[in-house]
Every structure is written in structure tokens, then in C-alpha cells.
C-alpha positions as CSV (number, residue, x, y, z in Angstrom):
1,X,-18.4,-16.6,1.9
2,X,-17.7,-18.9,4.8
3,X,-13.9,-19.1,5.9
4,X,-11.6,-21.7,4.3
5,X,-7.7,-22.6,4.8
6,X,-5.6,-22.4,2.3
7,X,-3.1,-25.7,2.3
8,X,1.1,-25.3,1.5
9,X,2.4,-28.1,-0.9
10,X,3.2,-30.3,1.7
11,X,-0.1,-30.2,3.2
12,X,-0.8,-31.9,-0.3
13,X,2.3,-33.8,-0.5
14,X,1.0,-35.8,3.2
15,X,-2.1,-36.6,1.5
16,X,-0.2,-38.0,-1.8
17,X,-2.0,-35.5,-3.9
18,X,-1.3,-32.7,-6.3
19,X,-3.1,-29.1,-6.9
20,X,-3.9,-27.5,-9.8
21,X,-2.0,-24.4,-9.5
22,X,0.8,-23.1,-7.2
23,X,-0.1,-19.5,-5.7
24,X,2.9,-17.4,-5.3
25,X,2.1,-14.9,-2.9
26,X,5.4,-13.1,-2.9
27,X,6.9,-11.0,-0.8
28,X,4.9,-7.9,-0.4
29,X,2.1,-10.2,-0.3
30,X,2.8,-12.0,2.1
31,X,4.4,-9.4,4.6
32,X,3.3,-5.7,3.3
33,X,-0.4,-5.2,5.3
34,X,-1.7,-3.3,2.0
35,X,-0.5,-6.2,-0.3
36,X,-2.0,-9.0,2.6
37,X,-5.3,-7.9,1.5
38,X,-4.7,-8.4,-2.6
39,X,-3.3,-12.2,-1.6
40,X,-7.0,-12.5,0.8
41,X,-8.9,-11.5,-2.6
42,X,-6.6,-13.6,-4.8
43,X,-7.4,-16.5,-2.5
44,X,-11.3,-16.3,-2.4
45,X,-11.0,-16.1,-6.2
46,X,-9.4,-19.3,-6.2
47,X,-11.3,-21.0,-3.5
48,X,-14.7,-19.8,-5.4
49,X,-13.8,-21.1,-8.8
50,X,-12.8,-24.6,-6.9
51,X,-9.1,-24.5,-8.0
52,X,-7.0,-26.4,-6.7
53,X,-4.7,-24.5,-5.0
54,X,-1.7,-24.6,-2.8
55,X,1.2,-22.0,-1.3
56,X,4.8,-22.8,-0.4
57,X,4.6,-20.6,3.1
58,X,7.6,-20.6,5.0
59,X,9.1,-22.6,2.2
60,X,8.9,-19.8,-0.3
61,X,11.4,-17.2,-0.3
62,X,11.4,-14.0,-2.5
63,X,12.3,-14.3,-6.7
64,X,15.1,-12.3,-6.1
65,X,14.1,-9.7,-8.5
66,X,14.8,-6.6,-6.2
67,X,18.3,-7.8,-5.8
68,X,18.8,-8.6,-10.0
69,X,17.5,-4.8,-10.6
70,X,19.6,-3.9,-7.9
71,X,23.0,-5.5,-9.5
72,X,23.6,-8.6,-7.2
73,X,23.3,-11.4,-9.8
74,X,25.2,-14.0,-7.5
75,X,22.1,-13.0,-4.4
76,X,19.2,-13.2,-7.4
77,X,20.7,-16.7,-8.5
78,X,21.4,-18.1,-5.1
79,X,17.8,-16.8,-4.6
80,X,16.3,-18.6,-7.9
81,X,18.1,-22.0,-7.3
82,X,17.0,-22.5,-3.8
83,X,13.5,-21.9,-4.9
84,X,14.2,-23.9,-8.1
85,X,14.4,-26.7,-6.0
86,X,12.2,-26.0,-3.3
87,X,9.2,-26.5,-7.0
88,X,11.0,-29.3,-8.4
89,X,10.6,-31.1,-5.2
90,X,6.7,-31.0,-5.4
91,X,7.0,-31.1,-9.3
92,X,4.8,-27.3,-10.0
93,X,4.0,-27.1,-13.4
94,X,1.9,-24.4,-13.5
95,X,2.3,-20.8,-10.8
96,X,-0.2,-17.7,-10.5
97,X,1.2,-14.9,-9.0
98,X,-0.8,-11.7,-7.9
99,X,3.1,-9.6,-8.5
100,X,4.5,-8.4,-11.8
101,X,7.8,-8.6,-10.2
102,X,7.6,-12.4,-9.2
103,X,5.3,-13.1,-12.4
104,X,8.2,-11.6,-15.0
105,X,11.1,-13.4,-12.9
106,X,9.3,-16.7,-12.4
107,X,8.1,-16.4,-16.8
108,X,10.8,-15.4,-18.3
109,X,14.3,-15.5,-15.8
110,X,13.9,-18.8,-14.3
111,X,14.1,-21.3,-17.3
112,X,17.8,-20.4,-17.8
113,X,18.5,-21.4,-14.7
114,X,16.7,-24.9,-15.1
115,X,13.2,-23.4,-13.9
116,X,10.3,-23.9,-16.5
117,X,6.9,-23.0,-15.3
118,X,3.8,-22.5,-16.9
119,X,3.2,-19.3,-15.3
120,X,0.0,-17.0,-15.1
121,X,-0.5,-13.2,-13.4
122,X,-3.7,-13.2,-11.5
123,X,-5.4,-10.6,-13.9
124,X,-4.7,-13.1,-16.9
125,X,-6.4,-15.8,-14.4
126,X,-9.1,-13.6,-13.3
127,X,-10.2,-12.3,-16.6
128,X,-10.6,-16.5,-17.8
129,X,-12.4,-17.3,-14.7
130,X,-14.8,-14.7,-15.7
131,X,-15.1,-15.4,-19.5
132,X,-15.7,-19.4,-18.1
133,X,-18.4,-18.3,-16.1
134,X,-16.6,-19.8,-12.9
135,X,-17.0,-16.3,-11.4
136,X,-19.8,-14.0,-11.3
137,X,-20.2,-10.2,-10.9
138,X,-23.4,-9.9,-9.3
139,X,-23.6,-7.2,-6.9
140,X,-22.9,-4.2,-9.1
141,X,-21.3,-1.9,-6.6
142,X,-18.8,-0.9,-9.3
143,X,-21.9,-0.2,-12.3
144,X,-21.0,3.5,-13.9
145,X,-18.1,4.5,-11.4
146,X,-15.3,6.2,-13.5
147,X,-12.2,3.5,-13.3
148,X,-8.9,4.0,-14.6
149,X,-6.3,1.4,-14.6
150,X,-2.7,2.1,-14.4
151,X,-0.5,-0.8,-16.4
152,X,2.6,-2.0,-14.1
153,X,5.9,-2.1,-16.4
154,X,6.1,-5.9,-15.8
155,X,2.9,-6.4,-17.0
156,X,2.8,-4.3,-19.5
157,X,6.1,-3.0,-21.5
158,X,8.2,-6.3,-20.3
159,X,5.3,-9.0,-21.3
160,X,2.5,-7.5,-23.3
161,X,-0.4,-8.2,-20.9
162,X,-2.2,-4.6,-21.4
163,X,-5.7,-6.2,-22.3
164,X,-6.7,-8.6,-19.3
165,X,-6.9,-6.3,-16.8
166,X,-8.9,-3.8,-19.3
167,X,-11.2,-6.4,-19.5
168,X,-11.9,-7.4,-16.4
169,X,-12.8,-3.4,-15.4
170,X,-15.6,-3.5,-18.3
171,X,-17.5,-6.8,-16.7
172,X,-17.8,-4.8,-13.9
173,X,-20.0,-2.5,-15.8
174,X,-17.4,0.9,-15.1
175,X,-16.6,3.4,-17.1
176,X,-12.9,2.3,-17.4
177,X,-11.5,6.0,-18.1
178,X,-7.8,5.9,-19.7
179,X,-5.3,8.1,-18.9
180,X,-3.2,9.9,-21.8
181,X,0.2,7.8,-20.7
182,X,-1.2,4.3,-20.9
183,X,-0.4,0.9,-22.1
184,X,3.2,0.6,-24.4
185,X,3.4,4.8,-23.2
186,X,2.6,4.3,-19.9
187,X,4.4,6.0,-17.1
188,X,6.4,3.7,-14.3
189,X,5.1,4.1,-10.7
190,X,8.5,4.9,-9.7
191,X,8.9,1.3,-7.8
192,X,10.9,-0.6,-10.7
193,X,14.2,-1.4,-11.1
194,X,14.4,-1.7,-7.3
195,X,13.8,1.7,-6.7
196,X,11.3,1.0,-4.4
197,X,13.8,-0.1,-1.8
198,X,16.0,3.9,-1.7
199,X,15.9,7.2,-1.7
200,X,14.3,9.3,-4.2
201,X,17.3,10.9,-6.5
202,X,17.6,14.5,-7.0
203,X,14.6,16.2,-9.4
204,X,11.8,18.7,-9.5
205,X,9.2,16.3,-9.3
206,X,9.4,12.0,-8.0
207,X,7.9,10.1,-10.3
208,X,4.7,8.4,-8.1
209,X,3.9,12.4,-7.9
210,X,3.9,12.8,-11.5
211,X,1.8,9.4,-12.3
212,X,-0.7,10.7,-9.6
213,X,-1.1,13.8,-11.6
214,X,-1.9,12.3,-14.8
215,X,-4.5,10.3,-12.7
216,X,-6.0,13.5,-11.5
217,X,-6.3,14.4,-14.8
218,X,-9.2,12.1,-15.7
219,X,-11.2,12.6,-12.3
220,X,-11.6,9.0,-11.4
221,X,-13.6,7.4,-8.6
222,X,-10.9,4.3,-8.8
223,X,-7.5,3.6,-9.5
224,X,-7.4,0.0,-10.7
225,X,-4.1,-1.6,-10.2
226,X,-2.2,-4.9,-10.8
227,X,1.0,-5.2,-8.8
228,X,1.4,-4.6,-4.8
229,X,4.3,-2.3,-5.8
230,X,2.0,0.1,-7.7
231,X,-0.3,-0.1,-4.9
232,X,2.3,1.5,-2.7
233,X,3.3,4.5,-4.9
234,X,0.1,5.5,-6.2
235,X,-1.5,5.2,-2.7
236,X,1.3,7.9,-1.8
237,X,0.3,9.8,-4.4
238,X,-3.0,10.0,-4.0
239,X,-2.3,10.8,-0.1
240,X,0.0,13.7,-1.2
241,X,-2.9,15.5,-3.2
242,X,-5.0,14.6,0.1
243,X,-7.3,12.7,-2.0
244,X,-7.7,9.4,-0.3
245,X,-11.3,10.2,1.1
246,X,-12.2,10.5,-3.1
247,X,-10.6,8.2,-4.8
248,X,-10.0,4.4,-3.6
249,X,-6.7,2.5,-4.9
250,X,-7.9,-0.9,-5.3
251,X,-6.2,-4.5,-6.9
252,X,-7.8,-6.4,-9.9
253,X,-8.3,-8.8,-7.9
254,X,-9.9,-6.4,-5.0
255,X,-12.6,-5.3,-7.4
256,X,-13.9,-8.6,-8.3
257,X,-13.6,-10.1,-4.8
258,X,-16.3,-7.1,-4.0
259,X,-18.0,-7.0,-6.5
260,X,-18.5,-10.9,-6.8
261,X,-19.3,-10.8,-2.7
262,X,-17.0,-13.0,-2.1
């Protein structure tokens, strides 16, 4: 695919128009170098299906979920209002979001403080693109590998969405493997909660560890994911074991990108 830009809101706004969608990239994605790479395949996704699409840049500034999990209502609120406004400026309506984190918070947190959105993860997004026809698996590269997909809490537990992402690894033509904790008894990543962000507490084993383990268990090729957070542990994981040459932690959004050649 030959190189495009992506435009900010106010790249719109100049030209007195409006995009389709608003893509939140989030912090991670916008400053993690793992997570950069999920926001690059979100954003060829897009660009491919001819959505109109748009990103706040400097202008967006981080949900403020690690600091609600974390206890500092007044920071998460401060937070929410300042990008409440920075939205009902360019009047969004509708937001994708390639974080569980930001997708949860922007759904489900904002509306009491005055922010309603209709509000998408990219799996959800991805998975209709494909069922539209507006993306195409051609290549193949993923036919008969053994996938297994681990479901972030956001996504999973906190809004139901087990199903999209399932269904996006079987147009690939994979052998989506489950592991025994999945879906509504799947096991956190160890991120959540803004655990990501200290120490590990005392215990025999921390919990990315444990999740690895039960990913060893099925002898995958893959470990799908759906939340830069999740990326981070379970790559850690698999690194522990030494098994990063065997098994490749990739995004949703990562697997179509490739195999779609986009």
C-alpha cells in the first residue's frame, strides 16, 4: 500500500468538513513503540476501507483511566472534562479506539460527565469491515497456524465483546485454539486496575507468568490480542519462557493488516 497521512480534526475543521469516525489512539498507542505499530495497522485498516477518519494529536490527552483505577477521581475527571470539550468542539459523534482501557472509559464513564459517544473497539470495527466485504484476507499467511486469543477484561468481563475478535481469527483460516481460562473465566494479564504502572506485590507466582502458562498449555504459533496493555504482559511472558523465537504476540488488528497486505 502506498503511504498516506492521516489528518487531526482540525486538519478537517480548516477545510469545513467532518470525518466519519474519530480514531483514538491513546496513550500507549501513541507513545509505547510496541503499541505504535497496532495504531500503524489500525490506520491502514481505516485508510483501506475509505473511512473517514481523523486523530486529535497533540490535542488528545489520556482517558484518565489509569488514574480512576488508581484512586484519583478529581485527576480522571479533570482528565475527562478537558477532553470532553476538546470532542464537543469538533462535535465527534462516533470514536474507535484500538484500547480496552480508552474504549470502556470513553463507552461507558464519560456520559455522566456530559460525554456521549457512539463508541466502537477496533475488533468490533474490524470484524464489520470484513463481514462488508470492505476488507479482504487474501494472502493466507495465517491458513492452519494454531491461534489462541486471549480476551482483555475491558473487552471482555466489563462489556461483553468476547465474539468479534473470535471471529475475525476464523476469516483468517486459523485454527483459533482456546485456552481453558477464556471468555467470562478468563484470566487478567496482570495490567488492570492500574497495575501496570507498580511493582508486582508479594506472591509465588505474577500473574502475566501464570497467563503465559496457560498459553503454553495449548502450544500455539500466535497469541492473538486486543489491547496494547495485554501486549505488554504477555510479550513478557512469553520472553520469560524464552519463547519469543516460537510464538509471535500479535494485535487483531496486526493480523489482518498482514494478512490483507496492507
Amino acid at each position: 500500500m502506498s503511504e498516506f497521512s492521516v489528518k487531526t480534526m482540525a486538519d478537517y475543521l480548516s477545510c469545513g468538513e467532518q470525518p466519519e469516525v474519530l480514531f483514538w489512539v491513546g496513550c500507549a498507542g501513541s507513545f509505547d513503540e510496541r503499541a505504535q505499530k497496532i495504531t500503524k495497522a489500525v490506520a491502514k485498516i481505516l485508510h483501506h476501507a475509505q473511512i473517514k477518519f481523523a486523530i486529535l494529536g497533540t490535542e488528545e490527552s489520556c482517558t484518565g483511566d489509569p488514574a480512576k483505577r488508581a484512586g484519583n477521581e478529581f485527576l480522571f475527571q479533570m482528565l475527562a472534562m478537558q477532553n470532553i470539550a476538546v470532542m464537543s468542539a469538533y462535535e465527534v459523534k462516533k470514536i474507535v479506539t484500538a484500547c480496552p482501557h480508552c474504549f470502556n472509559t470513553l463507552k461507558n464513564e464519560y456520559p455522566t460527565l456530559g460525554g456521549n459517544y457512539e463508541v466502537l473497539h477496533h475488533t468490533t470495527l474490524i470484524n464489520q469491515l470484513l463481514n462488508e466485504g470492505r476488507i479482504k484476507i487474501e494472502g493466507g499467511i495465517f491458513k492452519g497456524q494454531r491461534i489462541t486469543y486471549h480476551d482483555s477484561c475491558y473487552l471482555g468481563r466489563s462489556n461483553n465483546i468476547y465474539e468479534a475478535p473470535r471471529d475475525v481469527i476464523q476469516k483468517l483460516d486459523a485454527a483459533l485454539v482456546e485456552m481453558k481460562r477464556n471468555k467470562a473465566n478468563g484470566l487478567c494479564c496482570g495490567a488492570g486496575g492500574a497495575q501496570m504502572f507498580k511493582e508486582a506485590e508479594n506472591g509465588n507466582t505474577e500473574v502475566n507468568i501464570e497467563r503465559t502458562n496457560d498459553i503454553l498449555a495449548v502450544n500455539p504459533t500466535v497469541v492473538a490480542a486486543a489491547c496494547p496493555f495485554c501486549m505488554t504482559m504477555l510479550r513478557d511472558g512469553i520472553k520469560h519462557h524464552n519463547k519469543e523465537q516460537e510464538i509471535q504476540v500479535l494485535d487483531i488488528a496486526e493480523l489482518v493488516a498482514q494478512a490483507a497486505d496492507l
